[in-house]
C-alpha positions as CSV (number, residue, x, y, z in Angstrom):
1,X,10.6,-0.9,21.3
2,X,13.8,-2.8,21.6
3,X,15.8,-0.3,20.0
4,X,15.1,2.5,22.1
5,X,16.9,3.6,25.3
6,X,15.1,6.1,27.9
7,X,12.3,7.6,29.0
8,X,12.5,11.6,28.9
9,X,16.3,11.5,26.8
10,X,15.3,9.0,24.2
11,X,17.8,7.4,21.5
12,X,17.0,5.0,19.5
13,X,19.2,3.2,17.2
14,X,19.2,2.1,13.6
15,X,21.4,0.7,10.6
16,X,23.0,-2.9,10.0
17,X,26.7,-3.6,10.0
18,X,26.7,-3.9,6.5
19,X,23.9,-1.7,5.4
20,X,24.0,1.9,3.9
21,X,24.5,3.4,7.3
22,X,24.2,3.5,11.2
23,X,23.2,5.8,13.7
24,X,20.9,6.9,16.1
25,X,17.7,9.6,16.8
26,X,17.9,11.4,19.7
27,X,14.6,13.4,21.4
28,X,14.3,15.2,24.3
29,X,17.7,16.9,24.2
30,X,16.5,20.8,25.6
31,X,16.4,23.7,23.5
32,X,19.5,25.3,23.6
33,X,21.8,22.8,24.9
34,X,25.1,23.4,23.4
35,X,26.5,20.8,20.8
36,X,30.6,20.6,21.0
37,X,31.6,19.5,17.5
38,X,35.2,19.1,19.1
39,X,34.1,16.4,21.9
40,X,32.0,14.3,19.8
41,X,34.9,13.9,17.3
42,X,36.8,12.7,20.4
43,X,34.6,10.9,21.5
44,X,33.8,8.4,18.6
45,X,37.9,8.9,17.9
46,X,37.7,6.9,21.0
47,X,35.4,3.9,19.7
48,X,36.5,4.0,16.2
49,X,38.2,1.1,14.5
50,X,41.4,0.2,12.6
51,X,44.1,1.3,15.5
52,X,46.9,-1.2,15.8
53,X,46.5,-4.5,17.4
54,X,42.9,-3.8,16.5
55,X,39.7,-4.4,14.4
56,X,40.9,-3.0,10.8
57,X,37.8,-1.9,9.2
58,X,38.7,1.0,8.1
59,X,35.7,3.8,8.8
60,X,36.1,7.2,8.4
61,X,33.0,7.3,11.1
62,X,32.3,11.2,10.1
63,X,29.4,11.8,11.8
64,X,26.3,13.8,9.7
65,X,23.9,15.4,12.2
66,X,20.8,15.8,9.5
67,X,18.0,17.8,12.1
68,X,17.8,19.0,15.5
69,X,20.7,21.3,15.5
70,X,21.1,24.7,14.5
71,X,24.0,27.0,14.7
72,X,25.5,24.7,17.0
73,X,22.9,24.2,19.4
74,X,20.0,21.8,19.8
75,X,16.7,23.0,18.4
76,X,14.5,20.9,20.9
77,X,13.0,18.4,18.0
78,X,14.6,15.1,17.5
79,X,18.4,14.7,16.9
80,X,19.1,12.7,13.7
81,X,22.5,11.8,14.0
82,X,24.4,8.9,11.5
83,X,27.8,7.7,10.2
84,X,27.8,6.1,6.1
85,X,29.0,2.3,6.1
86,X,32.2,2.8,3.7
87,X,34.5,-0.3,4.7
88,X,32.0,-3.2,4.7
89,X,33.0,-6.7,3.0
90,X,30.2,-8.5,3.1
91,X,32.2,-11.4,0.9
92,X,33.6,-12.4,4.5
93,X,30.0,-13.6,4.8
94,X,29.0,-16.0,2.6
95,X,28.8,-18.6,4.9
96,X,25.9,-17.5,6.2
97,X,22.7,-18.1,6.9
98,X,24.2,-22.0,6.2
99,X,27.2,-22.0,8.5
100,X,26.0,-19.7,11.9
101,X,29.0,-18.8,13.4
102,X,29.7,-20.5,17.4
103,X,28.8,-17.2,20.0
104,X,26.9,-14.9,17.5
105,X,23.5,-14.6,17.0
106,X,23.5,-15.6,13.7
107,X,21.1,-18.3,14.3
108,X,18.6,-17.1,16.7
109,X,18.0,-14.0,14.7
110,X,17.9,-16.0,11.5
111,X,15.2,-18.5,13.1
112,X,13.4,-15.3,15.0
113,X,13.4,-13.3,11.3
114,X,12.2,-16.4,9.6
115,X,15.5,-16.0,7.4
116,X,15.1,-12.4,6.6
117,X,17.0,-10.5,8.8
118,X,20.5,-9.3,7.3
119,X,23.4,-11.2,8.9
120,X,26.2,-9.9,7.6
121,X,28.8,-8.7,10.0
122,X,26.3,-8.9,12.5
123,X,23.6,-7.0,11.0
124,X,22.0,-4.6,13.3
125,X,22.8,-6.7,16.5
126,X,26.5,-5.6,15.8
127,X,28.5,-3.5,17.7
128,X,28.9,-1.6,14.8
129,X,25.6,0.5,15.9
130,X,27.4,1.5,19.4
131,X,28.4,4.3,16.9
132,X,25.2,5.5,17.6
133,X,25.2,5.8,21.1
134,X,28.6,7.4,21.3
135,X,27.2,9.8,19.6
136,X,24.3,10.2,21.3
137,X,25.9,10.3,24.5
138,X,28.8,13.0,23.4
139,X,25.6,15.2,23.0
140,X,24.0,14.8,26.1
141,X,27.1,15.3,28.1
142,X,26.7,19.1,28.2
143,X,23.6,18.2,30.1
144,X,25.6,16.7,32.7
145,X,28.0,19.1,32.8
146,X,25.6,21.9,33.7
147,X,25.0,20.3,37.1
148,X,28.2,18.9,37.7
149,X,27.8,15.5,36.9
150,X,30.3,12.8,35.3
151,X,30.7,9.9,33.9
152,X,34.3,8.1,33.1
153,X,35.1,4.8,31.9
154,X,38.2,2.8,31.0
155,X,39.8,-0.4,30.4
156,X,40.2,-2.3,33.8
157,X,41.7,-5.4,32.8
158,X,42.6,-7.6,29.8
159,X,42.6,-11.4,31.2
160,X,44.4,-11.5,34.4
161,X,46.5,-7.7,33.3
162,X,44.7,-5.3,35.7
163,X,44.9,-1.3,35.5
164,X,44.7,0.9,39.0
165,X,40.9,1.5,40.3
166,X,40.2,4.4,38.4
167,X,39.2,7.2,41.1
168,X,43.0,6.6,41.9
169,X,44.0,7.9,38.3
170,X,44.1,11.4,36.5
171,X,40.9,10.7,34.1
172,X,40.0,14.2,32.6
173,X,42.9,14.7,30.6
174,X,41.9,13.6,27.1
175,X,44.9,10.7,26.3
176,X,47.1,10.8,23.2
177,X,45.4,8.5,20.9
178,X,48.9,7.3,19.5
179,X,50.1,6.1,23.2
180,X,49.4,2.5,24.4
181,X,47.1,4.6,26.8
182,X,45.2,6.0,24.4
183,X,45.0,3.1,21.9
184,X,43.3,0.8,24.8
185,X,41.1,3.7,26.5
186,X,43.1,2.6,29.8
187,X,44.2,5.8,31.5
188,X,46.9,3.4,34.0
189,X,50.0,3.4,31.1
190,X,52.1,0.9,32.9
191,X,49.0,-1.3,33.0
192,X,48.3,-0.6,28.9
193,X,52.2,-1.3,28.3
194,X,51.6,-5.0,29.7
195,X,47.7,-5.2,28.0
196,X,49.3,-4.4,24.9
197,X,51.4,-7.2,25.3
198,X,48.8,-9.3,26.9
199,X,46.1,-8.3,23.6
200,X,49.6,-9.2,21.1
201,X,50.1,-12.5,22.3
202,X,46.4,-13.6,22.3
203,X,46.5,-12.3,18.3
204,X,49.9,-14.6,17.3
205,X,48.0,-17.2,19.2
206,X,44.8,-16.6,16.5
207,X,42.7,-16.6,19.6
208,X,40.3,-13.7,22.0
209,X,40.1,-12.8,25.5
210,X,38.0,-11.5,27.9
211,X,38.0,-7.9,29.2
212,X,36.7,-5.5,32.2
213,X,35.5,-1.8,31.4
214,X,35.3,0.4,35.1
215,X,32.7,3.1,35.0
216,X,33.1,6.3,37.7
217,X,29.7,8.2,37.9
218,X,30.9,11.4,40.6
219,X,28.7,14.5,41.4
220,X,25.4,12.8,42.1
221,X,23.5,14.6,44.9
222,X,22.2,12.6,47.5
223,X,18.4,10.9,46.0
224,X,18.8,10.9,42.2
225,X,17.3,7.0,40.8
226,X,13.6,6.6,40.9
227,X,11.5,3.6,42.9
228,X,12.2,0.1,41.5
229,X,13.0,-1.0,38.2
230,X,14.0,3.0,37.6
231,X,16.6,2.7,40.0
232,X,20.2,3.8,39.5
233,X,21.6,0.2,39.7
234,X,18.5,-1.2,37.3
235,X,18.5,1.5,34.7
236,X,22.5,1.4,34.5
237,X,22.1,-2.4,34.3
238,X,19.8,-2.8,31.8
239,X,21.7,-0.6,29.7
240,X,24.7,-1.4,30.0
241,X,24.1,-5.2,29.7
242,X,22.5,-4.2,26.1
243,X,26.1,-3.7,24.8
244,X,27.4,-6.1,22.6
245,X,29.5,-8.5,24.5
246,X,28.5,-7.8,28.0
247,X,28.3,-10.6,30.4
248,X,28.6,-9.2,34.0
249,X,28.3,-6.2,35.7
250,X,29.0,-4.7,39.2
251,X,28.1,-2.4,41.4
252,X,30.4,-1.4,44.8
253,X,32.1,-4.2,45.9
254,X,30.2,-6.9,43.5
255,X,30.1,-9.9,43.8
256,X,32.3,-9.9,46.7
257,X,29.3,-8.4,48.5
258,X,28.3,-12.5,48.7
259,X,31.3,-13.5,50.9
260,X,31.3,-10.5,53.2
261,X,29.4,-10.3,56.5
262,X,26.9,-7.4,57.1
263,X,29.4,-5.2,59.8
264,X,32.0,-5.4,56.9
265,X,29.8,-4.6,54.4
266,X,27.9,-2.1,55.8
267,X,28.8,2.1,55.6
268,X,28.2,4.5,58.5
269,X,26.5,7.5,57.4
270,X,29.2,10.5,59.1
271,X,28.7,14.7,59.8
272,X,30.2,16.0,56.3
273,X,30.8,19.8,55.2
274,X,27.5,19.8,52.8
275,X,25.7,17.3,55.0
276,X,25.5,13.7,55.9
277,X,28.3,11.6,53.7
278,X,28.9,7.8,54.1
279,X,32.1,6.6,55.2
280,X,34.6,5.4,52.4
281,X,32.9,8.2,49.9
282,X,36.7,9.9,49.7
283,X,38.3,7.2,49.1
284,X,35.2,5.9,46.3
285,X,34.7,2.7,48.2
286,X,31.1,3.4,49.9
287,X,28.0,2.9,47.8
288,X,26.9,5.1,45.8
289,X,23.9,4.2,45.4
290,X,21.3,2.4,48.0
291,X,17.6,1.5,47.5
292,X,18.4,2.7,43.4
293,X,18.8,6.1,44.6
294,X,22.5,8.2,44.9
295,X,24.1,8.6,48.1
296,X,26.5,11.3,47.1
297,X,29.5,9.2,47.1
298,X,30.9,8.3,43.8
299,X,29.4,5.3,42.2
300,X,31.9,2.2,40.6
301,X,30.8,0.2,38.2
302,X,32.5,-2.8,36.4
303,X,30.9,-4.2,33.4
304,X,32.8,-7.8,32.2
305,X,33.4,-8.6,28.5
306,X,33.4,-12.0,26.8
307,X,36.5,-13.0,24.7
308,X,35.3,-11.8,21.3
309,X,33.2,-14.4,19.0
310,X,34.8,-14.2,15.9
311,X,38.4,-16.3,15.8
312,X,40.8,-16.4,13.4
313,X,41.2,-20.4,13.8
314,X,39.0,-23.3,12.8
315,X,35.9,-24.0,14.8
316,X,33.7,-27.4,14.2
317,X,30.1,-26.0,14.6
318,X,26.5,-26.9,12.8
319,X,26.3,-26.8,8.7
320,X,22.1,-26.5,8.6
321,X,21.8,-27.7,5.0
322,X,23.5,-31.1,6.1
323,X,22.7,-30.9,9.5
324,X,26.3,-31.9,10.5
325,X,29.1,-30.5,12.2
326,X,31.7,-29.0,10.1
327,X,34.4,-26.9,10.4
328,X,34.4,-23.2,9.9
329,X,37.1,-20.4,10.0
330,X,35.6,-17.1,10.2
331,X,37.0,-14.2,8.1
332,X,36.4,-10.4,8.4
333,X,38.1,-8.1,10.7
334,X,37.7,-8.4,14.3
335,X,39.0,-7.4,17.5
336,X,41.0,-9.5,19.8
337,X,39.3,-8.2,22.8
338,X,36.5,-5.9,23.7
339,X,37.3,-3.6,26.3
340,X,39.2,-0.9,24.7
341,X,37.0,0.1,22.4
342,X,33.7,-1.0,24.5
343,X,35.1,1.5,27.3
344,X,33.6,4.7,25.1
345,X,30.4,3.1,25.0
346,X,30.6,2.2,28.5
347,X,31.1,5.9,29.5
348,X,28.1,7.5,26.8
349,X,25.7,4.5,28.0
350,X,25.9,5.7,31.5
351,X,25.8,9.6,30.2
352,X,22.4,9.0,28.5
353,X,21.2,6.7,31.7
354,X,21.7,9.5,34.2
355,X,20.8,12.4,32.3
356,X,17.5,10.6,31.7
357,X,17.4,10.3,35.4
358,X,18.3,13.6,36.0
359,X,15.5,14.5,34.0
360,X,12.6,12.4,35.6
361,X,13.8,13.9,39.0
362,X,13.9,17.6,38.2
363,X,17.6,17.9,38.6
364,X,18.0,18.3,35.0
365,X,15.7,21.2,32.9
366,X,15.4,23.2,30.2
């Protein structure tokens, strides 16, 4: 089912943009596991709309946990967990089905729906449903937790503005959501100062840019990934690449890997206190992962954003009933860039990705 993520931790997704409400079901979350009422507020804080410089739908994004939850702990029987749609304004969208907006998949869903699906705001390809998996993923955290696992993402860049490699920054702290820091999810403040201007300028100009989230997965013992297609880098890929806007990703060194010979490329497995490590693991710049299984050393991910869709300026694009071009200026409130508030779903994506791994290899039970 396309909506589903997982094998053993499964969440699937529901709602429309502009529908009653969105959210997610969550099965195969152990009895017992503790739910932290405290982090998931933080943690959808974190992806929530209307900060300055920012979307401005306003959403209250209170999250009602309807089953699979008692006195604070997970029952073992599916998680239903949803937010109510209170800011929609669905007159933004009266252009459509007519007038399919340039970058959206206001078309292709319309044609694959045979005109039924609804578009408005994005219906239920919007980001709007990530609400979901931040939630999802705030739960299954603990899991990680219990075996020392973690999972951190942040905003790496805004255009050419680029933050500090994350291992080299302080990244448990929870940041003070009124700080440029905490605004942008980017835990490098000098770096947020100039993205803030960088994010400010591209607004007055009525136009988007393109973003960079960095993902650090730490903890991994050495084997966790399964054969193939359920490999660390294939599982993390696919997933990751399902969030709305995501257009790259990279693993290591990337796609510098392409330009660099073998000798260069290559790390030397060394004697370590716990057992073998590969060089570069202290400093985060081995592989953490070879043949889609961990090597022990942390893992670095980068996952590359498209400007945003939506701009506040004129656009000439198709008008079906007269099958011309004609020009359209989309309405509604978007964001300028997609990093800062994609980084939260970056960082519960890869939570619910290796604690479903960490499941299917024993590492992780009841």
């Amino acid at each position: 089912m396309g909506m589903q993520l997982g094998d053993n931790l499964k969440v699937t997704l529901f709602g429309e943009s502009h529908g009653k409400c969105v959210g997610a079901l969550v099965e195969g979350v152990p009895a017992g596991t503790p739910l932290d009422t405290e982090i998931l507020l933080r943690d959808l804080l974190r992806r929530k709309p209307g900060r300055k410089g920012l979307s401005q739908r306003s959403e209250p994004d209170d999250c009602e946990i309807l089953s699979g939850v008692y006195d604070g702990k997970a029952t073992g029987w599916p998680i239903l967990m949803l937010t109510m749609n209170s800011d929609a304004k669905s007159r933004d969208y009266s252009f459509l089905p007519d007038h399919p907006r340039p970058g959206h998949a206001d078309l292709v869903e319309s044609v694959r729906s045979d005109g039924t699906a609804d578009l408005r705001g994005g219906g239920s390809q919007s980001a709007r449903l990530t609400f979901g998996l931040v939630a999802a993923g705030s739960q299954a955290r603990t899991l990680l937790d219990n075996v020392g696992w973690s999972c951190y993402a942040h905003l790496h860049s805004v255009g050419e503005v680029k933050a500090k490699p994350l291992f080299d920054l302080e990244r448990k702290t929870p940041l003070d959501p009124s700080s440029d820091s905490g605004r942008l999810n980017c835990r490098d403040a000098e770096a947020a100062k100039s993205m803030s201007h960088e994010i400010e300028s591209v607004r007055k100009d009525r136009d988007t840019i393109g973003s960079v989230v960095e993902l650090l997965i730490e903890g991994l013992p050495i084997g966790v990934g399964e054969p193939w297609f359920d490999g660390i880098e294939p599982s993390l890929a696919r997933a990751l690449m399902a969030i709305p806007g995501a257009r790259a990703i990279e693993f290591s060194h990337g796609t510098r890997s392409s330009t660099m010979r073998g000798s260069e490329h290559n790390d030397a497995w060394e004697p370590g206190p716990d057992g073998p490590t590969l060089q570069g693991s202290s400093e985060a710049v081995a592989d953490g992962s070879l043949g889609g299984r961990s090597t022990g050393s942390p893992i670095c991910v980068k996952i590359h954003f498209k400007p945003p869709s939506s701009l506040p300026r004129e656009q000439f694009t198709l008008h079906l009933p007269t099958n011309e071009k004609m020009p359209l200026k989309v309405g509604g409130r978007h964001d300028p860039v997609l990093g800062p508030r994609a980084a939260p779903v970056v960082e519960a994506v890869a939570i619910l990705v290796m604690a479903d791994l960490g499941i299917a290899g024993g590492y992780i039970t009841d």
